[in-house]
C-alpha positions as CSV (number, residue, x, y, z in Angstrom):
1,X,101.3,84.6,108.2
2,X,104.5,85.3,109.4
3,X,108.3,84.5,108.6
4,X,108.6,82.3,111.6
5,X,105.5,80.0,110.8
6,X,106.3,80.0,107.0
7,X,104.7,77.2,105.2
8,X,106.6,74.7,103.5
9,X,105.2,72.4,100.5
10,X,106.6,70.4,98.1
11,X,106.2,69.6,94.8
12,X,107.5,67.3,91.5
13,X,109.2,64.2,92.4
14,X,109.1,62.2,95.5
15,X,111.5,60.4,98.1
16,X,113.3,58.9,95.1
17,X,114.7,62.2,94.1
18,X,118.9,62.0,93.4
19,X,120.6,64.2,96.3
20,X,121.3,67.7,95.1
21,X,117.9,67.8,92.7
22,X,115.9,70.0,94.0
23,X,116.3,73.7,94.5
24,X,114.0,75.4,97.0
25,X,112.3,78.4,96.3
26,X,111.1,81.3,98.8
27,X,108.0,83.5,98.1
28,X,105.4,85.2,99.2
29,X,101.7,83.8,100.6
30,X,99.6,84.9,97.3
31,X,102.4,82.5,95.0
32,X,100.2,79.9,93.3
33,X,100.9,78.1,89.8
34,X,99.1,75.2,87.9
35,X,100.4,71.7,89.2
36,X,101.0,70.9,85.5
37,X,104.0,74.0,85.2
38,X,105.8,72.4,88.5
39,X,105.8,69.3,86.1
40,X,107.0,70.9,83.5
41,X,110.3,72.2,85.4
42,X,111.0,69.2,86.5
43,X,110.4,67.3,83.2
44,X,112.9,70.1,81.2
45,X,115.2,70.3,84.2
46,X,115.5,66.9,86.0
47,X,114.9,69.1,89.2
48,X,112.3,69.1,91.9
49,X,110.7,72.6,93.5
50,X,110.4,73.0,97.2
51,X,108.4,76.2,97.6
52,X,108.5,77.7,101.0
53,X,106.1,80.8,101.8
54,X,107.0,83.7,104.0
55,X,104.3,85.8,104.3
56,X,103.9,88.9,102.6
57,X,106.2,90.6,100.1
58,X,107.3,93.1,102.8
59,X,108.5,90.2,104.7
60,X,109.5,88.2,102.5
61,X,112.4,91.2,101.0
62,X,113.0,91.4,105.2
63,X,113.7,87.8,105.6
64,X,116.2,87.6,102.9
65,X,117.7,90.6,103.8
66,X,118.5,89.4,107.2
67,X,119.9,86.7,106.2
68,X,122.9,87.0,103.4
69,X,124.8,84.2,102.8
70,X,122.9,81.7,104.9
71,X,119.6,82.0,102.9
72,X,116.6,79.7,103.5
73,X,116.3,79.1,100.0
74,X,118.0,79.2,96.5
75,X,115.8,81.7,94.8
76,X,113.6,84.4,95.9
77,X,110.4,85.5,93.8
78,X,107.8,88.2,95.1
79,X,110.3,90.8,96.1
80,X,108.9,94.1,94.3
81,X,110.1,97.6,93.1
82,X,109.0,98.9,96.6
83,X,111.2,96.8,98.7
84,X,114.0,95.9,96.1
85,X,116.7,97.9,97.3
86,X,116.7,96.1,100.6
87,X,118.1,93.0,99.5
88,X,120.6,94.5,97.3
89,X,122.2,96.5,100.1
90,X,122.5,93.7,102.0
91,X,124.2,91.8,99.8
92,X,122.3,89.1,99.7
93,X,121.9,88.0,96.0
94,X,124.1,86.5,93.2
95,X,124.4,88.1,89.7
96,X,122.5,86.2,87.0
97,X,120.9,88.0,83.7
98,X,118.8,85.5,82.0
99,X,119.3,85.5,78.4
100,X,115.0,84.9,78.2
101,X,115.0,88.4,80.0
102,X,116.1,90.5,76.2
103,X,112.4,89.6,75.9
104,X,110.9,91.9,78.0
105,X,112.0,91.4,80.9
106,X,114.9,93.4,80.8
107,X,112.6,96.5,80.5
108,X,111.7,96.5,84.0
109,X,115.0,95.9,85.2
110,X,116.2,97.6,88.5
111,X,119.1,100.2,87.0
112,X,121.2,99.4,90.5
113,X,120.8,95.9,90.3
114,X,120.0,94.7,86.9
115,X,121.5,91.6,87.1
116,X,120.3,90.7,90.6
117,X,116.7,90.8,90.0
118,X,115.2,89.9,87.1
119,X,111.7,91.0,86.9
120,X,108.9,88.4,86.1
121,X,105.8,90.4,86.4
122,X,104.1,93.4,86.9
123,X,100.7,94.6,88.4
124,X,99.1,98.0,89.4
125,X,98.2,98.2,92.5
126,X,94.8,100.3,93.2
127,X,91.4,100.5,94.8
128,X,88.9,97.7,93.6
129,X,84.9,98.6,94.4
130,X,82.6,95.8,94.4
131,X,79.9,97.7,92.2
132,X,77.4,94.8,92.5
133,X,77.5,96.1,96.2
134,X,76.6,99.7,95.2
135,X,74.0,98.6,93.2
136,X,72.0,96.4,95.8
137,X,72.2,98.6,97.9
138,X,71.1,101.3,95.7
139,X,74.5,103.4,96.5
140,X,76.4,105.4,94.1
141,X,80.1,104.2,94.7
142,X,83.5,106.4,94.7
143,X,84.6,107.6,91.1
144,X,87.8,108.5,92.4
145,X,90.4,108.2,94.7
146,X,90.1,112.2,96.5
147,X,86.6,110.5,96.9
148,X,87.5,109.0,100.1
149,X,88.1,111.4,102.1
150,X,84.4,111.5,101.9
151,X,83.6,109.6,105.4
152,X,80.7,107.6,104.0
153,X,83.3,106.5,101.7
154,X,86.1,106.0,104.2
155,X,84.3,104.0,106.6
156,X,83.7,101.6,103.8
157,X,87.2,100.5,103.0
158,X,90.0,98.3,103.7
159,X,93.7,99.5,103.2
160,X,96.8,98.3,104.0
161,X,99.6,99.0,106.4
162,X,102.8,100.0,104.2
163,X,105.2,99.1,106.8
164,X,104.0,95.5,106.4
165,X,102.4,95.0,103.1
166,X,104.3,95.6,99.6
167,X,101.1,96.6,98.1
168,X,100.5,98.6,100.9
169,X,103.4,100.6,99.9
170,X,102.1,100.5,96.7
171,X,99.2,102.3,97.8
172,X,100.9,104.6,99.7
173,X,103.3,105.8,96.9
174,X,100.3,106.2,94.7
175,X,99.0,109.0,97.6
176,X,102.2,110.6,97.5
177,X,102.5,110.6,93.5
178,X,98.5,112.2,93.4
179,X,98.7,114.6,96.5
180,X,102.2,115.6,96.5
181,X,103.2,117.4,99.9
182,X,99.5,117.0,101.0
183,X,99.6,113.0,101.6
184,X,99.5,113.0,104.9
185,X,96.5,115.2,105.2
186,X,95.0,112.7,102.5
187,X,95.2,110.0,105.3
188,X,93.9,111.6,108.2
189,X,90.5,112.7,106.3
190,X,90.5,108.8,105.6
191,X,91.6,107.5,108.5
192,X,90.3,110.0,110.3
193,X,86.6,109.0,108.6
194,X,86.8,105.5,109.7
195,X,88.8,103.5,107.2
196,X,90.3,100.1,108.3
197,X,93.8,99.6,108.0
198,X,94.8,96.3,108.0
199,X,98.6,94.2,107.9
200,X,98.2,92.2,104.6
201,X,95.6,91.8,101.3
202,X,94.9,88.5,101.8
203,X,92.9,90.2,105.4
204,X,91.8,92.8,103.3
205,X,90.4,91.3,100.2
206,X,89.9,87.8,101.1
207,X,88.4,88.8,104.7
208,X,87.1,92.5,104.8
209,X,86.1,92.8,101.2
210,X,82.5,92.3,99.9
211,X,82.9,90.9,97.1
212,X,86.2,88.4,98.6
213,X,86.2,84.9,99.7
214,X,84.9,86.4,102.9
215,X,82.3,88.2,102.1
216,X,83.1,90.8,104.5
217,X,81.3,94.0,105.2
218,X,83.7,96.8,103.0
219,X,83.1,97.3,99.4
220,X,86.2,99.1,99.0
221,X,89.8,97.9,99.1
222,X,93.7,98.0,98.0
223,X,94.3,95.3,95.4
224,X,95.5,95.9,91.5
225,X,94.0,97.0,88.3
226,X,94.1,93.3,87.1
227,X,91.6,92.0,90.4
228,X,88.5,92.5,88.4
229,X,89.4,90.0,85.5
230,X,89.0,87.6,88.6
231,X,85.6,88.6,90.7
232,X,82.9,89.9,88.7
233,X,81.1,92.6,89.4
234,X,83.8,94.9,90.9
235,X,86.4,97.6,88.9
236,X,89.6,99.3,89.5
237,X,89.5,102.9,90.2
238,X,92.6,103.6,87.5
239,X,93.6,107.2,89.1
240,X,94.7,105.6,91.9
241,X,97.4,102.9,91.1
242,X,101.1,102.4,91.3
243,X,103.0,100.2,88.6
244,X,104.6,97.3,91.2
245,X,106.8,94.5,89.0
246,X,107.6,91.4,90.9
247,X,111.3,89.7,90.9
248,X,113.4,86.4,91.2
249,X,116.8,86.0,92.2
250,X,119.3,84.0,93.3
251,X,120.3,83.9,96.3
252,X,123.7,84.7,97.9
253,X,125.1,81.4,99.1
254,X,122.1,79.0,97.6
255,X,122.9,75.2,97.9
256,X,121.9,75.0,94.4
257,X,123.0,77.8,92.6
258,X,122.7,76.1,89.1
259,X,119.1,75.1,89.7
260,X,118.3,78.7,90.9
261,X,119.6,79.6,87.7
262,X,117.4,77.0,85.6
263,X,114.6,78.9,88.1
264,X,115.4,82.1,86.8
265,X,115.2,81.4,83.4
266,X,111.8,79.0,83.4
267,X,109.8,82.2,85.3
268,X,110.4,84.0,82.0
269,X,109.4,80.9,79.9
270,X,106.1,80.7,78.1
271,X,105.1,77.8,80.1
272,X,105.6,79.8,83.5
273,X,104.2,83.4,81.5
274,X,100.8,82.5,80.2
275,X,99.6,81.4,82.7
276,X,100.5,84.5,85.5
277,X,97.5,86.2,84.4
278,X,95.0,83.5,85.9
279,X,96.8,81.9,88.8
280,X,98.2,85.3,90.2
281,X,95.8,87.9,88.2
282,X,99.3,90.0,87.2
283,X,100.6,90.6,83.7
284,X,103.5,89.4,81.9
285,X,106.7,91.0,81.4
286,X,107.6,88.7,78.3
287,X,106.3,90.4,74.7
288,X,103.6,88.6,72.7
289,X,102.2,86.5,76.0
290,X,98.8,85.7,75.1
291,X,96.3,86.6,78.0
292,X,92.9,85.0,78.7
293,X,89.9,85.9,76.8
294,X,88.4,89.2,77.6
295,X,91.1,89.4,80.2
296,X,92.1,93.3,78.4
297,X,88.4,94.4,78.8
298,X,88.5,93.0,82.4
299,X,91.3,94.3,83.3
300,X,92.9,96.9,81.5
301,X,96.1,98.5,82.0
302,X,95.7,102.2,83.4
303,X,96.8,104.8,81.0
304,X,98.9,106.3,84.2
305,X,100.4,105.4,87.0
306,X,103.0,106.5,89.5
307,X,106.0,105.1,89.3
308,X,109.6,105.7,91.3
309,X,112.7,104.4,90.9
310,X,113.7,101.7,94.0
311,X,116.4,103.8,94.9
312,X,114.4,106.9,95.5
313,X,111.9,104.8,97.2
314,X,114.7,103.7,99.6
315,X,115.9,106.7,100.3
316,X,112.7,107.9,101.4
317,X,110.7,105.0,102.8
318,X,111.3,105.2,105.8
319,X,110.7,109.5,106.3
320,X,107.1,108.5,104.1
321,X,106.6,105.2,106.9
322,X,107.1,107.6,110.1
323,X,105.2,110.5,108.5
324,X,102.4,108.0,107.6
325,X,101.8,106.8,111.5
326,X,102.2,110.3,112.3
327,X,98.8,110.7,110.2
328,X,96.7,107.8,111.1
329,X,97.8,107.2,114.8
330,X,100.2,104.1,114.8
């Protein structure tokens, strides 16, 4: 889905709302909370949510950033550590540190911008295998991620373009944090072996994957370490994963800058925290969040990932994005 055919839906209170109560919301296509937590907001804060979606989070950090001053929302959430730094530049957000964010929050702050996004949650992106796959069909799946340079192994996957998918960047940073120099060469052998490459996860997992909605024909695909506490039967291969933390901000000349503000805080509210792990399958940033039963042994945390600060990122990103179409032939 794109930025032009965004999807608009709203939620909370009717036609009989005051003038001025509600604050609209952008976000990405994968946002999805409990109809009960939009109640909440508006019960504690006399406001009603309009959440708009704009694609993925790559778009979504593009939109905004395109647009400072004369935003299509109040707030922003779904703008990651990968693409951070693009809306900052631009000048495109408002300065608001939650008080809620001493909780944990703050931990994952952006150094350059620590007031401008506040983080909300975090996730590792990786490859998932459907094991249940392997097994039917008496295969032994990949152990690791060097393992698909293998071409039985490549032609079996689903990844995703960096240049329009945030966890596609994910991915990619987590090449360039394993291989070093040598990435590119990474992605040729996969390509090169028959990989697909596709523009967004929701394609890729919900589409392509086996084990996805789609039941498609790959086994292997980009999602995060936490995918498996959702579809049983598949794992996270944990050398392969980059630590991505989502964000919300306000945005530079909101209509409702207040309720952006009352936005900001209820994202790092127990009501909005407990329950990221089964709408959105990410973790909490907020300390002592209970998670679901068995959602640890589902879905553990890797011991290791590679992380780099936005900043770098930016200042790289788009050398890594030419050098990566150099490789596969885009």
């Amino acid at each position: 889905m794109t930025a032009a055919a965004a999807m608009t839906m709203l939620v909370g209170c009717g036609d009989d709302a005051e003038p001025g109560a509600e604050v609209t919301l952008l976000t990405h296509d994968s946002f999805e909370l409990p109809d009960s937590v939009f109640d909440t907001f508006q019960r504690d804060t006399g406001l009603t949510l309009k959440v708009v979606k704009s694609g993925d989070a790559g778009q979504l950090a593009s939109t905004v950033s395109l647009t400072p001053g004369s935003p299509k929302a109040d707030a922003v959430f779904g703008i990651d550590n990968t693409f951070a730094s693009r809306p900052v530049e631009a000048g495109a957000l408002d300065p608001y540190l939650s008080p809620l964010a001493a909780n944990g929050a703050a931990e994952y702050a952006l150094p350059e911008a620590h007031d401008q996004l506040t983080a909300v949650d975090r996730g590792d992106v990786c490859l998932n295998i459907d094991d249940t796959w392997y097994a039917e069909h008496d295969q032994e799946p990949p152990k690791s991620l060097r393992d698909l340079r293998d071409p039985a192994y490549a032609r079996q996957a689903a990844l995703l373009d960096p240049g329009t998918s945030s966890p596609g960047m994910s991915f990619l940073l987590a090449t360039i944090g394993a291989f070093g120099n040598g990435w590119p060469d990474y992605w040729k052998a996969v390509t090169g072996g028959g990989a697909s490459v596709v523009s967004g996860w929701e394609i890729a997992y919900n589409q392509l994957f086996t084990a996805g909605e789609g039941k498609g024909a790959k086994p292997i695909v980009v999602s995060y370490a936490s995918s498996p506490a959702a579809t049983q039967g598949t794992s996270a291969l944990l050398d392969s994963c980059f630590r991505q933390v989502e964000y919300i901000g306000v945005l530079k000349g909101a209509k409702n800058p207040t309720g952006a503000r009352k936005l900001v805080d209820f994202m790092l509210s127990p009501t909005v925290q407990a329950v990221l792990p089964s709408s959105m399958y990410v973790y909490p940033v907020q300390k002592n969040t209970p998670l679901p039963d068995g959602w640890q042994q589902r879905a553990p945390v890797p011991t290791w990932t590679v992380n780099m600060p936005p900043a770098y990122i930016a200042a790289h990103r788009e050398q890594w994005l030419q050098q990566w179409r150099d490789a596969v032939g885009r």
